[in-house]
C-alpha positions in Angstrom: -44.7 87.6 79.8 -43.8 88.3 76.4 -40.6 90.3 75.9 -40.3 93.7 74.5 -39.8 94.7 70.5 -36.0 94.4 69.6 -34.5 98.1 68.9 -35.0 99.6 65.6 -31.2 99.0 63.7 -31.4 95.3 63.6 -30.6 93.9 60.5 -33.3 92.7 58.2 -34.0 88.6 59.3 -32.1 89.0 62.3 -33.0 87.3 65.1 -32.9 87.8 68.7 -32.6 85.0 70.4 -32.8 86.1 73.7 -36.1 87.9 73.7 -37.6 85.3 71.4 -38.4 88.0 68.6 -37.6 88.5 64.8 -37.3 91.8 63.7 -40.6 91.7 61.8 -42.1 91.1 64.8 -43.0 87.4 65.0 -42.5 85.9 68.2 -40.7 82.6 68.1 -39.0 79.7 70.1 -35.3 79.9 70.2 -35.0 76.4 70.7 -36.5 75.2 67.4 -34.7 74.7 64.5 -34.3 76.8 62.2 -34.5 74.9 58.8 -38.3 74.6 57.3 -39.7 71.1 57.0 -40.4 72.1 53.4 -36.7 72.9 53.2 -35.4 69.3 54.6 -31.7 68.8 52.4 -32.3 66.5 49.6 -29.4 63.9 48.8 -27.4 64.8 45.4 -27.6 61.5 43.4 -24.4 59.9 42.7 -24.0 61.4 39.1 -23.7 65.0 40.4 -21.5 63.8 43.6 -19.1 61.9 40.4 -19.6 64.8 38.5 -18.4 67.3 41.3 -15.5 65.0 42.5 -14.0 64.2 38.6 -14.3 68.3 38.1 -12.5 68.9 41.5 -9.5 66.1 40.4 -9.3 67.2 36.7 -9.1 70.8 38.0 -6.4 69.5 40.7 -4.3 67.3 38.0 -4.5 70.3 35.4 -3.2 72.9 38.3 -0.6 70.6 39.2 0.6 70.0 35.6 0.8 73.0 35.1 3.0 73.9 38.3 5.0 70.8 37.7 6.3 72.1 34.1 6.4 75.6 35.1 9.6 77.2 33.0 10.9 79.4 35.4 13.0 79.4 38.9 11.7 77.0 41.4 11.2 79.9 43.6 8.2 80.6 41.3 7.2 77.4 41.3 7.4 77.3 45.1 4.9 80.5 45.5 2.4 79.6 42.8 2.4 76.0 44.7 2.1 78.1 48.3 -1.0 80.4 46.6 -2.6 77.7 45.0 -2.9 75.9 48.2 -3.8 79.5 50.2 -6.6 79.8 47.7 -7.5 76.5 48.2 -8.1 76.6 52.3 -9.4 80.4 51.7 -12.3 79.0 49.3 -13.1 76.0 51.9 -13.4 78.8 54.7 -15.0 81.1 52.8 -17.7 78.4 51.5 -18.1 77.4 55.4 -18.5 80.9 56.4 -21.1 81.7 54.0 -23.0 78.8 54.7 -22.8 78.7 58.2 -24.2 82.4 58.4 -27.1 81.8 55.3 -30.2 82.2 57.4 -28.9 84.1 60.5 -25.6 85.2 61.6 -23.7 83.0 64.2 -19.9 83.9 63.5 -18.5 87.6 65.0 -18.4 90.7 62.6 -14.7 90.4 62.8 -14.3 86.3 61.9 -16.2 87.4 58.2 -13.5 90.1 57.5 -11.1 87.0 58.4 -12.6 84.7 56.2 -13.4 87.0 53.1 -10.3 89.2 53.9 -8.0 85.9 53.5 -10.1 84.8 50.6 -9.1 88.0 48.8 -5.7 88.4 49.8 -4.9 84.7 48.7 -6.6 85.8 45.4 -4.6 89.1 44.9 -1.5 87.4 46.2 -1.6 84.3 43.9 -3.0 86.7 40.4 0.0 88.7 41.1 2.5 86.1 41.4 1.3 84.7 38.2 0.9 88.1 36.4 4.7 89.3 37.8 6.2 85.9 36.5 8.5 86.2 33.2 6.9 82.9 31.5 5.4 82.9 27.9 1.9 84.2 28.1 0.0 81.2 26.5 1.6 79.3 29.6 0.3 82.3 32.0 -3.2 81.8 30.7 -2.8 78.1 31.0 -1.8 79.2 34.7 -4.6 81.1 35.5 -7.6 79.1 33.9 -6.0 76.1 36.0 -6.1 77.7 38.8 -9.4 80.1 39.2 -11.4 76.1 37.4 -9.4 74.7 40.8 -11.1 77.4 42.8 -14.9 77.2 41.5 -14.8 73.6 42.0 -13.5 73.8 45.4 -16.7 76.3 46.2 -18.7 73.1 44.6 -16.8 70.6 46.3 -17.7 72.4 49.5 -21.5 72.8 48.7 -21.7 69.2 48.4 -19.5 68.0 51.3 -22.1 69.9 53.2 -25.1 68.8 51.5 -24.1 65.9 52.5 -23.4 66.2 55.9 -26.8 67.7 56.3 -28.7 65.1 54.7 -26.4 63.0 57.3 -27.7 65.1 60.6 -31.1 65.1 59.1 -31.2 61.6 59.1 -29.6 61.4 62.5 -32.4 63.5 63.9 -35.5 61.9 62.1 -34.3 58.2 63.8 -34.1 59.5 67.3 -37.4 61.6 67.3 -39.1 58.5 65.9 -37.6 56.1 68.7 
């Protein structure tokens, strides 16, 4: 017996798993993957994973020069060094959350404002620390270019890492089904 249409609301793509429907229409098996043989994950080559780990350390060694010789009361130094790092784990949340939920939504409504409301606040937080802070504003701009070239390569970081990982599962899978 085939199960009845999902309700009209759904989101576009969305798939219920229950009945064995996607919105469209198409009927499919919830236990398949999901991923399309034509989309296996391809493995970076080693120049882009060098590439993406040397931007990731020169963006880490320029952020923490730049906190390290930060004129200023060390209780400015200690907040830019706590933002930094809340920007940091935000981005690596926020990269897993957007990734986890690419082709259909697993995580709770209320786990994405989490993850993107954390991202932002981290964001807002660490900007207006570094915009409120009485430092020469050639160091300020240093500041801030260190620290949003720390944050795009963490997003890049975190693509690969889970590239990677992928290719790793793939793999995984592709020896037991041929055993």
């Amino acid at each position: 017996m085939i199960p009845a249409r999902p309700t009209a609301g759904t989101l576009p793509g969305a798939i219920d798993t229950e009945a064995g429907f996607r919105d469209d229409g198409a009927v499919f098996n919830p236990t398949e993957t999901f991923m399309h043989p034509a989309a296996a994950p391809r493995r970076d080559t080693k120049a882009w994973k060098f590439q993406v780990w040397a931007s990731f350390a020169s963006a880490g060694l320029l952020a923490g020069t730049s906190l390290a010789w930060l004129p200023g009361q060390d209780i400015d130094r200690v907040f830019m060094v706590m933002g930094y790092f809340f920007t940091l784990s935000t981005a690596f949340a926020l990269s897993k959350y957007v990734r986890d939920n690419e082709g259909r939504r697993i995580d709770t409504p209320m786990w994405g404002m989490v993850v993107w409301g954390g991202f932002a606040l981290a964001m807002a937080l660490t900007g207006w620390g570094l915009w409120r802070m009485e430092v020469n504003p050639t160091y300020k701009a240093f500041l801030g270019v260190s620290w949003l070239f720390l944050v795009t390569t963490v997003f890049t970081l975190a693509k690969t890492l889970r590239d990677e990982h992928e290719c790793r599962i793939a793999e995984a899978r592709a020896l037991r089904s041929g055993e």
